[in-house]
C-alpha positions as CSV (number, residue, x, y, z in Angstrom):
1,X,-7.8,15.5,15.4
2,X,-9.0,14.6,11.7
3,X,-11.9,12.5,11.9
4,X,-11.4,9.3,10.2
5,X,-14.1,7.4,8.2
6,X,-12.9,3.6,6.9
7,X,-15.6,2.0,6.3
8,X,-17.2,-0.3,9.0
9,X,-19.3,-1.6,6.3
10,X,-16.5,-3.5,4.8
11,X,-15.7,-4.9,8.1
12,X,-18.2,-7.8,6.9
13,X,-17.5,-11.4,8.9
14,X,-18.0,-14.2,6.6
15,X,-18.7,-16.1,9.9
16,X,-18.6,-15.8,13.4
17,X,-15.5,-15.7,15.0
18,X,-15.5,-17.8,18.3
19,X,-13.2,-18.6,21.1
20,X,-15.2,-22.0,21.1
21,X,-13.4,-23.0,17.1
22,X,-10.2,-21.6,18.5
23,X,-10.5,-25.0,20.2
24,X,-9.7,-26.7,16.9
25,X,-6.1,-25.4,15.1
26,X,-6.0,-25.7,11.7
27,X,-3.5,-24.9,8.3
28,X,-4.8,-21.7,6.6
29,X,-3.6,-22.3,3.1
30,X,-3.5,-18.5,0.9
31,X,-3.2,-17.5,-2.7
32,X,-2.6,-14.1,-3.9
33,X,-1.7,-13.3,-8.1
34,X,2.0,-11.4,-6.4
35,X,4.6,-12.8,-4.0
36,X,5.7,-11.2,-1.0
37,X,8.8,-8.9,-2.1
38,X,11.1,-9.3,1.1
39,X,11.1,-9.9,4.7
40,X,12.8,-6.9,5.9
41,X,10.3,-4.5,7.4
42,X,12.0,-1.3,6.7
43,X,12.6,-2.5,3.1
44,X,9.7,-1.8,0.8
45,X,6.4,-0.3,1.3
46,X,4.2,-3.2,-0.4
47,X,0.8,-4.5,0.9
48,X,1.5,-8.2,-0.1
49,X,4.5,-7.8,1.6
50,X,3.3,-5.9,5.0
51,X,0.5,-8.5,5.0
52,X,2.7,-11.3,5.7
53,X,5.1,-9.1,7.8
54,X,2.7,-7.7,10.4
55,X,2.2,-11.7,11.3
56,X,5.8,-12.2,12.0
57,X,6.7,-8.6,13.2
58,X,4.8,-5.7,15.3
59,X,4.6,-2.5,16.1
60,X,3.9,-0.3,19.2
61,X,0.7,0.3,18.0
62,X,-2.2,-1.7,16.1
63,X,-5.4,-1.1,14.6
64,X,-8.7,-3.0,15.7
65,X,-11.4,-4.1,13.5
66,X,-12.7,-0.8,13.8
67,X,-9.3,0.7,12.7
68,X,-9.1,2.7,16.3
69,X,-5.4,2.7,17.7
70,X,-5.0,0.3,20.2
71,X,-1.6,-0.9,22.0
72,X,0.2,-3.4,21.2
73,X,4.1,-3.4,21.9
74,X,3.4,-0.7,24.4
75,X,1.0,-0.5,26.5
76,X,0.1,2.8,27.3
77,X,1.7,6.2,25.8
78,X,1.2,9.7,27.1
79,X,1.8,13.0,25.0
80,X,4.0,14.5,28.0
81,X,4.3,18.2,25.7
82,X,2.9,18.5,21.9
83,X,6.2,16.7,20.5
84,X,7.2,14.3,23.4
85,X,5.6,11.5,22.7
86,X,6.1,8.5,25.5
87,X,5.5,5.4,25.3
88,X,5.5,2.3,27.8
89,X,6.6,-0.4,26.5
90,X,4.8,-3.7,27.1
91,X,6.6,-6.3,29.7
92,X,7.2,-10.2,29.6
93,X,7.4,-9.4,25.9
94,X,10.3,-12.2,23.8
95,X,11.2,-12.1,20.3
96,X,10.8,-15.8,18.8
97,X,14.4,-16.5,18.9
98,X,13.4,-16.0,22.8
99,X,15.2,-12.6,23.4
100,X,13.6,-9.9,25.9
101,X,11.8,-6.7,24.1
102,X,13.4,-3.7,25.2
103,X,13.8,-0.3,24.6
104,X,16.6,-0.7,22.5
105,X,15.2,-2.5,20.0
106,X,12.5,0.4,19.7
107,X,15.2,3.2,19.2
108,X,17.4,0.7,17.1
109,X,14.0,0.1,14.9
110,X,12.3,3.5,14.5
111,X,16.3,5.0,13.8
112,X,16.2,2.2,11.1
113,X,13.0,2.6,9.7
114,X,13.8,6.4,9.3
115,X,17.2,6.3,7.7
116,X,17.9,5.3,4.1
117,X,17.6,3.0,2.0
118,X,14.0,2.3,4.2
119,X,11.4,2.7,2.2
120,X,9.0,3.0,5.2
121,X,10.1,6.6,5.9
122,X,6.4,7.8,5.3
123,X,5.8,5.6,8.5
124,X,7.7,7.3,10.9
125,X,8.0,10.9,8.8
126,X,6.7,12.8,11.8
127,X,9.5,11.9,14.4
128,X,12.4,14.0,14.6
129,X,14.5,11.2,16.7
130,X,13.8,8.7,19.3
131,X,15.5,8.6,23.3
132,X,15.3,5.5,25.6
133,X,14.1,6.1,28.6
134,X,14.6,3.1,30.3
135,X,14.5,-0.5,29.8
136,X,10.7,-0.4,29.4
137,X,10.1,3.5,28.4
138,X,11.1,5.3,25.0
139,X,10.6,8.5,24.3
140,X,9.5,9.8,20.5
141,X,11.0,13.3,19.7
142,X,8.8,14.7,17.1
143,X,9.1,17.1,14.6
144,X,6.5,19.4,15.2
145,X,2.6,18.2,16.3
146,X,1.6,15.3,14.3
147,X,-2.6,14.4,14.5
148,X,-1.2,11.2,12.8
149,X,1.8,9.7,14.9
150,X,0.3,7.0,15.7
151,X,-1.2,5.8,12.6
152,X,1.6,6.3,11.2
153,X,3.4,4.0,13.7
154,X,1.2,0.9,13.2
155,X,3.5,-0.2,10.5
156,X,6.8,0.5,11.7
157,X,7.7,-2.8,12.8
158,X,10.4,-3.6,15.7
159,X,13.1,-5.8,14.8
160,X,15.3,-6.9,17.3
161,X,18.6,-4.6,18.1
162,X,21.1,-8.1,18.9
163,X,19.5,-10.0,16.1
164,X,20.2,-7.6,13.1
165,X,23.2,-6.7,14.3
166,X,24.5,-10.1,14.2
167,X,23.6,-10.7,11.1
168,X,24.9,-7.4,9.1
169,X,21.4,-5.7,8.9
170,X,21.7,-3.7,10.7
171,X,20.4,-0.9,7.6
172,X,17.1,-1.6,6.0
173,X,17.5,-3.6,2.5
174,X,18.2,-1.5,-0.6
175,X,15.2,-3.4,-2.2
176,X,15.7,-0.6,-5.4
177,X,19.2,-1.4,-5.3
178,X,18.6,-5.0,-5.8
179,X,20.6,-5.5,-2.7
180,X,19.8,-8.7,-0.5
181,X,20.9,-9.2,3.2
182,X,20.1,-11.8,5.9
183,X,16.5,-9.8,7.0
184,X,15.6,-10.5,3.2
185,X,14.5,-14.0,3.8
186,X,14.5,-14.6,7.9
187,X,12.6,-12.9,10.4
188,X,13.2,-12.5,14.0
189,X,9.6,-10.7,15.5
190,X,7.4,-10.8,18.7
191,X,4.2,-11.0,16.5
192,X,1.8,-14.2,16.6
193,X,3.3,-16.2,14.0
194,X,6.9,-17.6,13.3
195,X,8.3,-17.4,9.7
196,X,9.5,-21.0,8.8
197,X,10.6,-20.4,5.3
198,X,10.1,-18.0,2.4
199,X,11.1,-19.7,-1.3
200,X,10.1,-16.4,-3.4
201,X,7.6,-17.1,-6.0
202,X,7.1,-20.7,-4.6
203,X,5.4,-20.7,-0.9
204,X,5.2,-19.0,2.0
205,X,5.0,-21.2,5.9
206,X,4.8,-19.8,8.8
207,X,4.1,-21.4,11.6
208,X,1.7,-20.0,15.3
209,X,4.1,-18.5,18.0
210,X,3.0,-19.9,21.2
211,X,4.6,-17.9,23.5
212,X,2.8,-14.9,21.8
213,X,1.4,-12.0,23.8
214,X,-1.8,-11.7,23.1
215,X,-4.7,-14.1,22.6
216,X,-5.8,-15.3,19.0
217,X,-9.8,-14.7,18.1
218,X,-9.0,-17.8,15.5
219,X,-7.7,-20.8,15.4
220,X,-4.9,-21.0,13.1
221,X,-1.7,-22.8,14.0
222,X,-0.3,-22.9,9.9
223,X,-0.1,-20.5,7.2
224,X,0.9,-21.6,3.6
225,X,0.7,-18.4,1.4
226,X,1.0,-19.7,-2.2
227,X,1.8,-16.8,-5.0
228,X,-0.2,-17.8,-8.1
229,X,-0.1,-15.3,-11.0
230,X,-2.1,-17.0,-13.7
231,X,-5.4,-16.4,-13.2
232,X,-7.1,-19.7,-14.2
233,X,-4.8,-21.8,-12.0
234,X,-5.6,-19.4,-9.0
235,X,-9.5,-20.0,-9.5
236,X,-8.9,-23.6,-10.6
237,X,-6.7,-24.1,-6.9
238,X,-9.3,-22.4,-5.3
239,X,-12.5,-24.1,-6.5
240,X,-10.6,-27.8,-5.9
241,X,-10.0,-27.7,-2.4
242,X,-6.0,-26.9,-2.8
243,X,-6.0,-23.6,-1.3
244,X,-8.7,-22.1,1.4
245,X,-8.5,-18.6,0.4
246,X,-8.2,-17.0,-2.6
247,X,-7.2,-12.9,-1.6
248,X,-7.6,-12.0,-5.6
249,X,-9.7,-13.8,-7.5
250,X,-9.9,-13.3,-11.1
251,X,-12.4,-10.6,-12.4
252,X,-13.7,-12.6,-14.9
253,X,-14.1,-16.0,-12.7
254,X,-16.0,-14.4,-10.0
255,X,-19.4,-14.9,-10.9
256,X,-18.2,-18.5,-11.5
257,X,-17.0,-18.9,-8.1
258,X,-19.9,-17.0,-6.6
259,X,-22.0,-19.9,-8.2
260,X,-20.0,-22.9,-6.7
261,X,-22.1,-23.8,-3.7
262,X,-18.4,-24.7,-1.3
263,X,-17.2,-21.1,-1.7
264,X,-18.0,-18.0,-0.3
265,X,-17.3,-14.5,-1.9
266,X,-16.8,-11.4,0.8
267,X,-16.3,-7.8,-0.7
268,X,-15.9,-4.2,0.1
269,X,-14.3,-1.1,-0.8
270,X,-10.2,-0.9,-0.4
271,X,-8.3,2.1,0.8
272,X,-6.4,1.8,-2.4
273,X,-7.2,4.3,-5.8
274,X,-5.2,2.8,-9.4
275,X,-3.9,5.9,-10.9
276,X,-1.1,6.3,-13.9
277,X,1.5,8.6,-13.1
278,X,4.2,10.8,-15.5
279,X,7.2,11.5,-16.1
280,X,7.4,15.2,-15.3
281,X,11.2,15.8,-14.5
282,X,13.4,15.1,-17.6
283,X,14.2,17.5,-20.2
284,X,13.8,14.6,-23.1
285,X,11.1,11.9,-22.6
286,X,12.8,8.3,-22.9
287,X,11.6,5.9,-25.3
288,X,9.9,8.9,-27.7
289,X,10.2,10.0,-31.3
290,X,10.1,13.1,-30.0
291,X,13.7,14.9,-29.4
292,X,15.2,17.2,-27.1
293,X,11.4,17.6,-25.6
294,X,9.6,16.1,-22.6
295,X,6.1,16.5,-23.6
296,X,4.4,14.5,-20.5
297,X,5.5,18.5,-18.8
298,X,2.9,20.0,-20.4
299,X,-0.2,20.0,-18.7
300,X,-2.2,20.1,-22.0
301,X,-0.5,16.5,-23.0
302,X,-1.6,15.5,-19.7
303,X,-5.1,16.5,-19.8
304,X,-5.5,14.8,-23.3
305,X,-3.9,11.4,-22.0
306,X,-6.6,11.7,-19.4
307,X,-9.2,12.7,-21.8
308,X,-8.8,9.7,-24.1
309,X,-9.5,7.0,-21.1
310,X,-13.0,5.9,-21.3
311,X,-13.3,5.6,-17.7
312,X,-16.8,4.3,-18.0
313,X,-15.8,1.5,-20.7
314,X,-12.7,0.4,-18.3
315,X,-15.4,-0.1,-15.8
316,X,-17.8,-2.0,-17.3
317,X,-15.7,-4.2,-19.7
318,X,-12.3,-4.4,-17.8
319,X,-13.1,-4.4,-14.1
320,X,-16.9,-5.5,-14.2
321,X,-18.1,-3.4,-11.0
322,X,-15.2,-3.7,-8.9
323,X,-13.6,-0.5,-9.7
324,X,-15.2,3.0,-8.9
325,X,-14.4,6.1,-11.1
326,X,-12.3,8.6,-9.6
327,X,-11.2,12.1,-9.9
328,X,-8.7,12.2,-7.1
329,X,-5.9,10.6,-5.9
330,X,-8.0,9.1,-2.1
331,X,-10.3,6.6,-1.7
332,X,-13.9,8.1,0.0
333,X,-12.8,6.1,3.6
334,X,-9.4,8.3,3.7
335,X,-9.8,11.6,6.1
336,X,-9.7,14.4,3.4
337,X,-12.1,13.2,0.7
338,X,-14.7,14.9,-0.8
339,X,-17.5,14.6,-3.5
340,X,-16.3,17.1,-5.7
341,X,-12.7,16.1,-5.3
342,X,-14.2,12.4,-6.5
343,X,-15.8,14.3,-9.2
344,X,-14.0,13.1,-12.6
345,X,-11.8,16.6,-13.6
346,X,-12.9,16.2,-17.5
347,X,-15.1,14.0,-19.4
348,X,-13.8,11.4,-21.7
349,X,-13.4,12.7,-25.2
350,X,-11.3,12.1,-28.3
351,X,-11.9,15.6,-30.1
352,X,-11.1,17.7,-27.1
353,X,-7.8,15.2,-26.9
354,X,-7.0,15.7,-30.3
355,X,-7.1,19.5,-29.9
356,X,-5.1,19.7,-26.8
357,X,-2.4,17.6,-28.4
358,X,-2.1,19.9,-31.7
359,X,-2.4,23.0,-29.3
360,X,0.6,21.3,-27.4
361,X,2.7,20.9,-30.4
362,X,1.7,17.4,-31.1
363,X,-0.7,17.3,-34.1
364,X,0.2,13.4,-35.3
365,X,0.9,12.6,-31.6
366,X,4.4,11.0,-30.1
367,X,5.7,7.6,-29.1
368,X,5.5,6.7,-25.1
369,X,5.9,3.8,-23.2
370,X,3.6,2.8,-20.6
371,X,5.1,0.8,-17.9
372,X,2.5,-1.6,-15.6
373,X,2.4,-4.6,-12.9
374,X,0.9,-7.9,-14.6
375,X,0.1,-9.2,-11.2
376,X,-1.0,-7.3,-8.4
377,X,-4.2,-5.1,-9.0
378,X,-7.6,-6.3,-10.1
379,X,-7.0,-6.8,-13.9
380,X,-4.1,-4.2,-14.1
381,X,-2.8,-5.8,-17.3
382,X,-5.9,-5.7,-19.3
383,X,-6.7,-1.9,-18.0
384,X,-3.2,-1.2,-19.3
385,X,-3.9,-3.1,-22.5
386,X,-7.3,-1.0,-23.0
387,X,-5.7,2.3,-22.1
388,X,-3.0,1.9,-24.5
389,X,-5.9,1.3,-27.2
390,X,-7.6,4.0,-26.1
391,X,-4.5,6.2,-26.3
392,X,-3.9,5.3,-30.0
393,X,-7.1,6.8,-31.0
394,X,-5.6,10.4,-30.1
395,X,-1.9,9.4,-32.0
396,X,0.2,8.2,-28.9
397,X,1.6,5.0,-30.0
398,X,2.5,3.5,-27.2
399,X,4.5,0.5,-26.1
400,X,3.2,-1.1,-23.1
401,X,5.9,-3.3,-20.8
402,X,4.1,-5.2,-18.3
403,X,6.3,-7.1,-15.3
404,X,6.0,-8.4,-11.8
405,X,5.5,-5.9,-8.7
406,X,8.6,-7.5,-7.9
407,X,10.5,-6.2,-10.9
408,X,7.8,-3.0,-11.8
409,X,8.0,-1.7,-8.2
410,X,12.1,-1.4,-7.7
411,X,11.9,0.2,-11.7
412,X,9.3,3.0,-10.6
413,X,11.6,3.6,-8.2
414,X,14.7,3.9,-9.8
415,X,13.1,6.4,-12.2
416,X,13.6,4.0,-15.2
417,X,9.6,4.7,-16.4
418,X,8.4,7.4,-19.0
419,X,4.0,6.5,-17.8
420,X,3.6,4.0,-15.6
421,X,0.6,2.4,-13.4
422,X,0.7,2.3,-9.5
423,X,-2.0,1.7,-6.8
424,X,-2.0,3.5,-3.4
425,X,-3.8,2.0,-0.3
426,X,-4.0,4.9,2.6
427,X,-2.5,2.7,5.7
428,X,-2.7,5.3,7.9
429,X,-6.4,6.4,6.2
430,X,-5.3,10.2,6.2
431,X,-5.1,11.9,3.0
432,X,-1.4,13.5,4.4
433,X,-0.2,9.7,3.4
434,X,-0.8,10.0,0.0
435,X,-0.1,13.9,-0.4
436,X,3.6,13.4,0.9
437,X,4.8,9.8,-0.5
438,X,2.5,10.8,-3.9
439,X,2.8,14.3,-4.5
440,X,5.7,16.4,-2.6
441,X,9.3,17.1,-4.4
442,X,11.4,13.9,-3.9
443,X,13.4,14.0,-1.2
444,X,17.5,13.9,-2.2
445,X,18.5,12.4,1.0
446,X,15.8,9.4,0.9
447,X,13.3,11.3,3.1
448,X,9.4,10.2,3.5
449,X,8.6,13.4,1.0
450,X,7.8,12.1,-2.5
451,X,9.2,8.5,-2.0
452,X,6.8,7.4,-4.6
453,X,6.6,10.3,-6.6
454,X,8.1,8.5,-9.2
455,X,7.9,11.2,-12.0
456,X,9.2,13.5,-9.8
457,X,6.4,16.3,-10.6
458,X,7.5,19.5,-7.9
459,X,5.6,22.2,-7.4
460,X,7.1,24.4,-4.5
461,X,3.3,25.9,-3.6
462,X,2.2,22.1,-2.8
463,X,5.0,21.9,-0.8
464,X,4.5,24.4,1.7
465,X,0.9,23.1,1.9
466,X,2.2,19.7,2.8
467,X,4.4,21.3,5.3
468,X,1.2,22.7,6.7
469,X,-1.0,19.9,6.9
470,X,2.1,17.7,9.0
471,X,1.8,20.1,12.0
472,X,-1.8,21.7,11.8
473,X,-3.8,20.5,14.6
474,X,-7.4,22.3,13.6
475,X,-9.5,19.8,12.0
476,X,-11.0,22.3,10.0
477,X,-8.1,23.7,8.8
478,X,-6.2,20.6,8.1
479,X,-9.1,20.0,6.0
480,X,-9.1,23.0,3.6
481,X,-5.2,22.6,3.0
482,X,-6.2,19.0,2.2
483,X,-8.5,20.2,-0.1
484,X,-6.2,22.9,-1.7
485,X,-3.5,20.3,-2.6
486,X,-5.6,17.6,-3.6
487,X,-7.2,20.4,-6.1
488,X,-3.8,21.7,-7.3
489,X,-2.8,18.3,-8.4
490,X,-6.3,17.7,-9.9
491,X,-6.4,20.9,-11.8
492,X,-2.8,20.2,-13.1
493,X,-3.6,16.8,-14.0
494,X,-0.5,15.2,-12.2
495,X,-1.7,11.9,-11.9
496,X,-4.7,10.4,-14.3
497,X,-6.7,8.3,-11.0
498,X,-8.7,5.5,-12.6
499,X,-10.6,3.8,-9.8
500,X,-10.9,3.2,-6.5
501,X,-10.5,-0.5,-6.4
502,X,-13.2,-2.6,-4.4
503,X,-11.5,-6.2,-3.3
504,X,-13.5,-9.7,-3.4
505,X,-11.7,-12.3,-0.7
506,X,-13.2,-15.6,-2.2
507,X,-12.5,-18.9,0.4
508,X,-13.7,-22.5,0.6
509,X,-17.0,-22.9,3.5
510,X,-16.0,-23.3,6.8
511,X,-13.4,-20.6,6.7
512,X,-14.9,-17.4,8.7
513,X,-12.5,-14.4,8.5
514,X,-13.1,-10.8,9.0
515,X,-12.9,-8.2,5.6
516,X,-10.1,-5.6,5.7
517,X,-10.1,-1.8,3.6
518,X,-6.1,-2.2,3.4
519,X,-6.1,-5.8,1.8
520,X,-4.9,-7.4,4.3
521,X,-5.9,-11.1,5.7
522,X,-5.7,-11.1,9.6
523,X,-4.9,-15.2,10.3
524,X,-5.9,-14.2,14.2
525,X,-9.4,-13.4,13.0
526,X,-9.3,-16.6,11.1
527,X,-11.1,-19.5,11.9
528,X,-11.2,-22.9,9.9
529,X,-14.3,-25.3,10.8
């Protein structure tokens, strides 16, 4: 098995959580900059959006704080041959609308999850099909040996078989599509809370599901999550007393907040690297002056693009310490990363830019647009806004478009960008994550390979590594195929990684919470005093 490294530092509790303040429920009132995207939990791979989710729905399998496997919808599993996975299924278990858990809904889920349009595919990209038992026993079929099945599993969510069916959903949500279906906006889960009502880009309410399970370490009855995208209203919300939690605060507030003697800042590294990614597929690059030519296909245009970002200013200016530089396309916590891989592949410099764009056929440059989110990474407008700066020096004019995840995600998708910015947190925190959805040929058929490769870069070699690194049990030798992919992409500059980002929580005193690599508040760590 891979040995995996998140950080336990980050793990930081603001407070001590205690079964003594459970005694007290309270309202846990959130703000993030970006709204949840849907409630479907085969529908898009978002971490707003899984945040919220993983309250209402759950999977077989959970993480701890540690981020160790642990059970969770079943309760015990047993590898009966290398790709027969089984797994016993927890029993007494009701989803809210008060139907039994069965095996059904497991097979009806993980079947869903894996067929298109789900975007979750890179969740369940190691089983091959899935056979009910029994009532309470499910056997998962997989592909070949997998050291990551079940990290992968913690976010494939079970939905309930009757349920979706009922309601015509019984496919995940073509969230690219623009499709909406009835899963969109209601919810039907075992997990510990009970979605009340989503009103997208208003508020969020869930409400605590007493008939849960398991046992809440907090003492949270309500959640209100309340997207915020302006950054002065989310600090001024906070800092009144209207919200207890701030997930994002503003960059350039922080130190403000740090200073106001009711709040209390928590930090840590996130499993999540900010990269720009290219258009490396068509035979004409959209939105250029330049004709009957794609020139993001030649690695020297790449390299300069990459060699024009002052890394260094970006840091100090933009994201004022809470971005580290990066070479590669993992954060140091994900199983796979190395200090040489972190290593930046070539130093900022316009003259050595310059000369790789005239080399390239580019002497006075080329017009490009530059496609980024204005609301869900740590200043992701403004680096956009400096790198297109930055980019002029060298003669690429370039036309930035800045939009919503909820609008920016579902383009990337589609294709529809020519350079675009994207973050990647590591869920399962194995570097295989990031290597299939990132960097393997896209999928035709909707597959887990490449389902965010959204400029399509192939390269057959890489391929046959990933192939490699989804069945090869050797630590060791999963390692060096790692390494050997993670170089080729480097070497071809692919992908220009920025930084991997590191995540302030900021929240009123009183409220005692526990700090999560993957961004993700856990309400039943919460406490409110």
């Amino acid at each position: 098995m891979p040995s995996f490294r998140p950080l336990t530092a980050a793990l930081v509790a603001a407070g001590c959580l205690t079964l003594a303040a459970a005694a007290q429920a309270a309202t846990l009132r959130i703000a993030g900059a970006n709204d949840i995207l849907t409630f479907d939990p085969h529908a898009q791979n978002h971490q707003t959006t899984l945040a919220y989710q993983q309250m209402v729905y759950e999977s077989l399998v959970r993480y701890n704080q540690k981020y160790e496997v642990e059970p969770a919808l079943a309760a015990k599993w047993t590898f009966v041959t290398p790709t027969q996975l089984r797994f016993e299924l927890r029993q007494g278990v009701k989803f809210h609308d008060g139907a039994p858990f069965t095996a059904d809904d497991v097979v009806f889920s993980l079947t869903r999850a894996m067929t298109p349009p789900s975007n979750m595919t890179a969740y369940v990209q190691s089983v091959k099909e899935v056979k009910k038992v029994d009532d309470s026993t499910v056997d998962v079929i997989l592909k070949g040996p997998s050291p990551v099945v079940l990290r992968e599993l913690t976010d494939a969510r079970i939905m309930n078989k009757a349920w979706a069916e009922k309601n015509n959903a019984a496919k995940a949500q073509d969230y690219k599509g623009k499709e909406e279906s009835y899963a969109s906006r209601n919810a039907n889960g075992t997990g510990p809370f009970i979605l009340e009502a989503w009103q997208p880009d208003t508020k969020t309410t869930l409400k605590k599901n007493a008939a849960w399970w398991d046992k809440p370490k907090g003492n949270i009855d309500d959640i209100v999550f309340t997207p915020i995208k302006a950054a002065a209203t989310r600090s001024a919300a906070l800092i009144s007393g209207q919200v207890d939690m701030v997930v994002d605060p503003p960059v350039q507030d922080l130190a403000r907040i740090q200073r106001d003697p009711n709040i209390n800042v928590i930090q840590g590294p996130e499993n999540r690297t900010i990269f720009f990614g290219f258009d490396q597929f068509r035979d004409e690059l959209e939105g250029s002056n330049v004709k009957g030519k794609n020139p993001l296909k030649d690695k020297r245009v790449r390299q300069a693009l990459y060699q024009a970002v002052d890394i260094a200013a970006i840091e100090r200016t933009v994201m004022r310490g809470l971005g580290k530089p990066t070479g590669t396309m993992i954060a140091p916590m994900v199983n796979g990363w190395t200090k040489e891989l972190g290593a930046r592949a070539a130093k900022y410099d316009v003259e050595a830019a310059k000369k790789l764009l005239a080399d390239a056929g580019y002497p006075n440059g080329f017009e490009l647009t530059l496609d980024c989110p204005n609301d869900r990474y740590l200043n992701d407008e403004a680096i956009c806004q400096a790198v297109t700066a930055m980019w002029s020096r060298i003669g690429i004019k370039t036309k930035l478009q800045t939009n919503p995840m909820s609008i920016h995600s579902a383009k990337i998708q589609r294709f529809e960008v020519s350079a675009y910015m994207l973050g990647w947190g590591v869920a399962t925190f194995d570097a295989l994550y990031s290597i299939d959805s990132l960097m393997s040929t896209v999928d035709p058929k909707g597959g887990a390979a490449g389902n965010f490769n959204c400029g399509r870069m192939s390269n057959p070699k890489l391929d046959l590594l990933v192939a490699q690194i989804k069945t090869e049990m050797d630590p060791a030798k999963r390692s060096g195929l790692i390494h050997e992919v993670l170089q080729i992409v480097k070497d071809d500059y692919n992908y220009l990684p920025l930084h991997d980002q590191i995540r302030p929580w900021a929240m009123r005193k009183g409220v005692s919470t526990v700090h999560r690599p993957d961004d993700r508040p856990m309400a039943i760590w919460t406490t409110i005093k």
